[in-house]
Structure formats: structure tokens, C-alpha cells
N, C-alpha and C positions, 0 to 999 in steps of 0.2 A: 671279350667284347660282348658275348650275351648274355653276361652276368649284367651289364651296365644297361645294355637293352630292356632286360626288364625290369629292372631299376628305373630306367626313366620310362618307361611304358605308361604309367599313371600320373607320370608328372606334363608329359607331352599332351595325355589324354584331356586332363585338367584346363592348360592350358590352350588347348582347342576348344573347350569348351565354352571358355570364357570368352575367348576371341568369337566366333560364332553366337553367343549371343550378344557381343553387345556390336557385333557387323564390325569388327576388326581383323582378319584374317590376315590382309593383307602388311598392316602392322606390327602384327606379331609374329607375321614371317622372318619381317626384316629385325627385331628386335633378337630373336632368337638365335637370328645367320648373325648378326653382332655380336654377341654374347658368345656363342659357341667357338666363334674366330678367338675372342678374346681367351678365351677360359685353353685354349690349346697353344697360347705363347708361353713359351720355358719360362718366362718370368713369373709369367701371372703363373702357372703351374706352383714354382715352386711357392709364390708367397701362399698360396691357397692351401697348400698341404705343411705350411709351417704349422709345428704343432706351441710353438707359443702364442700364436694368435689364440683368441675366443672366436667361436660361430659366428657373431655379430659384429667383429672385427675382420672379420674376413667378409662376410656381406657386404660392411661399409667399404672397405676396400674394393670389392668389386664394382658396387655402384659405384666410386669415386670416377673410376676407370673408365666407366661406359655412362656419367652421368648426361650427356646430351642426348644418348640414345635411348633410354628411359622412361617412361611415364611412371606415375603412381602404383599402377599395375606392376609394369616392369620392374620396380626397385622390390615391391611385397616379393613375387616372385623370385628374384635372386634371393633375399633374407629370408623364403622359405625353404631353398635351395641349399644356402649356407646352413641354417638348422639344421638337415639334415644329414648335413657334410654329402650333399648331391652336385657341388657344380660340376665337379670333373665328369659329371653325364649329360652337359648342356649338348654336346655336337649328337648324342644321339637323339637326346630330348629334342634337336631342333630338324634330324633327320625323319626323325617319328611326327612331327608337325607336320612336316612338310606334307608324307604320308596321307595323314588325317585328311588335309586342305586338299590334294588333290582330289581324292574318295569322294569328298562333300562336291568339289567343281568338277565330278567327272571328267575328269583328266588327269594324266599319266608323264610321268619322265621316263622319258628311254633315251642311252647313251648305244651308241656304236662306233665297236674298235675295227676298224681295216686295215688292211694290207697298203692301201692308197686311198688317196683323199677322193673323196665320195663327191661326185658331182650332182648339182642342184634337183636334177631330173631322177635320179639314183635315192637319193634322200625323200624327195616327196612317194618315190615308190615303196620307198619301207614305211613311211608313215601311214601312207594310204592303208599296207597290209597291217601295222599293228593296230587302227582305230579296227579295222574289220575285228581283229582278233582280240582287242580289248572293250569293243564297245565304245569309246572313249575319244575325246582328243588328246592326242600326242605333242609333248613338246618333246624333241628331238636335240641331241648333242653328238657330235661326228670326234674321232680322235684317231690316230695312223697308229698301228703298231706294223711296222716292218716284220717284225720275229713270226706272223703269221702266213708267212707265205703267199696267202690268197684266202680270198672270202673276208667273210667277219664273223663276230661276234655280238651280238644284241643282246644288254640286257634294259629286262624292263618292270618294274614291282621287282615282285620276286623269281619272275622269269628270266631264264635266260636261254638264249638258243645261240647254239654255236655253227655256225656253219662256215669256218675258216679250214682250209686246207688243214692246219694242221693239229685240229681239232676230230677232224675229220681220220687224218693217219690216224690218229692217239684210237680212237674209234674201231677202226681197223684192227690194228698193232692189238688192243685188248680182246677183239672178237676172237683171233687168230690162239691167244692164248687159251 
């Protein structure tokens, strides 16, 4: 996977770039969360990696797919993509976007895993501590993992903090070694 990260590292880059200057950002979020969903169905997978297809036949094929969600932009893009036999790097190129867009909106995604579902007053107190601790506003995503005993886990960028029970033992359990 971080062969394909930096593979799409300058195609994501690109693509921000464009979007930001012509005040599209928001468009080529959703073009890209479209494109990346598509490019990850088994079908489309496998016609994309048929090696009797051409570059440009696979492009077109892809544009056909996603032609409503497309601009002018959009389609250059995929048939620059197919050229370089880059689609199968759309969900990072469109994870690396997202990246960019937050950076430029100061603002961050942070998900947290618990032990139990996080109540309303729980969740604006973790938000509160991560703008402290990123500078930033926070959009927040809550998820249960039962297997943690207690606590949680936050990750955020490329932070993460663990402070679930049993993250906490693991912690422990390796100091003792």
C-alpha cells in the first residue's frame, strides 16, 4: 500500500491543485469518493487490469461508468490516469485529496473506536481536546469495538492515541518484558 501512496502522491497533489485554483474543492472531493468507490468493484477491477484492453480503452471504459459524475476535468483526469496504468491508485489519490483539502480548510478528520457508544457530551469533549491539540476544527466519526475492553482509540492525520484498556495491558505486558 505505500508503493501506491506515493504513486498517487503527485497525482492527488495535482489534482488539488487544480481544484483550488479554479475554487472547486468541493467537487473534486466528490468526484474522486466516486471514482475511488468505483475503481474498488471486482468488476471494474478486473476489466481495468485486462491486459487486452489499450490505456484508452480502459479510460473510456471508465469514463462510460462514471459518465454523470464527470466534468471535462474529470474524464482528462481518469485518461491521464489510464495512461499511466494509475487507476487502481484512485482510493489513495482520493484519500490523499481529501488530506490536501483539509490542510488548505484547517480542519481534520478524527475517527474513534470504543469500547461503547460515546455519548453526545463525551464526543464534543474529545473534539474540544483534539482542536486544542491540532489547532484545527475537527470533524469527528464515533465506531464500538467491544474487543477493547474499555477506553478508546483516536486516530487523527497521522496521529493516533490509544488509550483503550487494552492497549493500555499490550503497554504494560511489553514494559514488563
Amino acid at each position: 500500500m505505500s508503493e501506491l501512496i506515493t504513486v498517487a502522491r503527485p497525482y492527488a497533489q495535482a489534482a488539488f491543485d487544480l481544484a483550488r485554483e479554479n475554487n472547486t474543492l468541493s467537487k473534486w472531493s466528490e468526484t474522486l469518493a466516486f471514482t475511488a468507490a468505483v475503481s474498488i468493484d471486482p468488476q471494474m477491477r478486473e476489466a481495468v487490469n485486462n491486459p487486452a484492453l489499450t490505456a484508452q480503452q480502459r479510460g473510456q471504459l471508465f469514463i462510460d461508468v462514471c459518465s454523470d459524475q464527470l466534468d471535462a476535468s474529470g474524464k482528462n483526469f481518469i485518461n491521464l490516469l489510464a495512461e499511466n496504468d494509475r487507476l487502481p491508485a484512485l482510493p489513495e489519490i482520493a484519500e490523499l485529496f481529501e488530506t490536501l483539502r483539509a490542510d488548505e480548510e484547517g480542519s481534520i478528520e478524527a475517527s474513534v473506536v470504543s469500547a461503547i457508544a460515546l455519548s453526545d457530551a463525551q464526543q464534543s469533549l474529545i473534539i474540544e481536546a483534539l482542536k486544542k491539540r491540532f489547532d484545527c476544527e475537527v470533524t469527528l466519526s464515533c465506531e464500538v469495538d467491544e474487543s477493547l475492553l474499555g477506553g478508546a482509540i483516536v486516530h487523527a492525520g497521522d496521529t493516533v492515541i490509544d488509550g483503550s484498556v487494552r492497549g493500555r495491558l499490550e503497554q504494560f505486558a511489553h514494559a514488563l518484558v
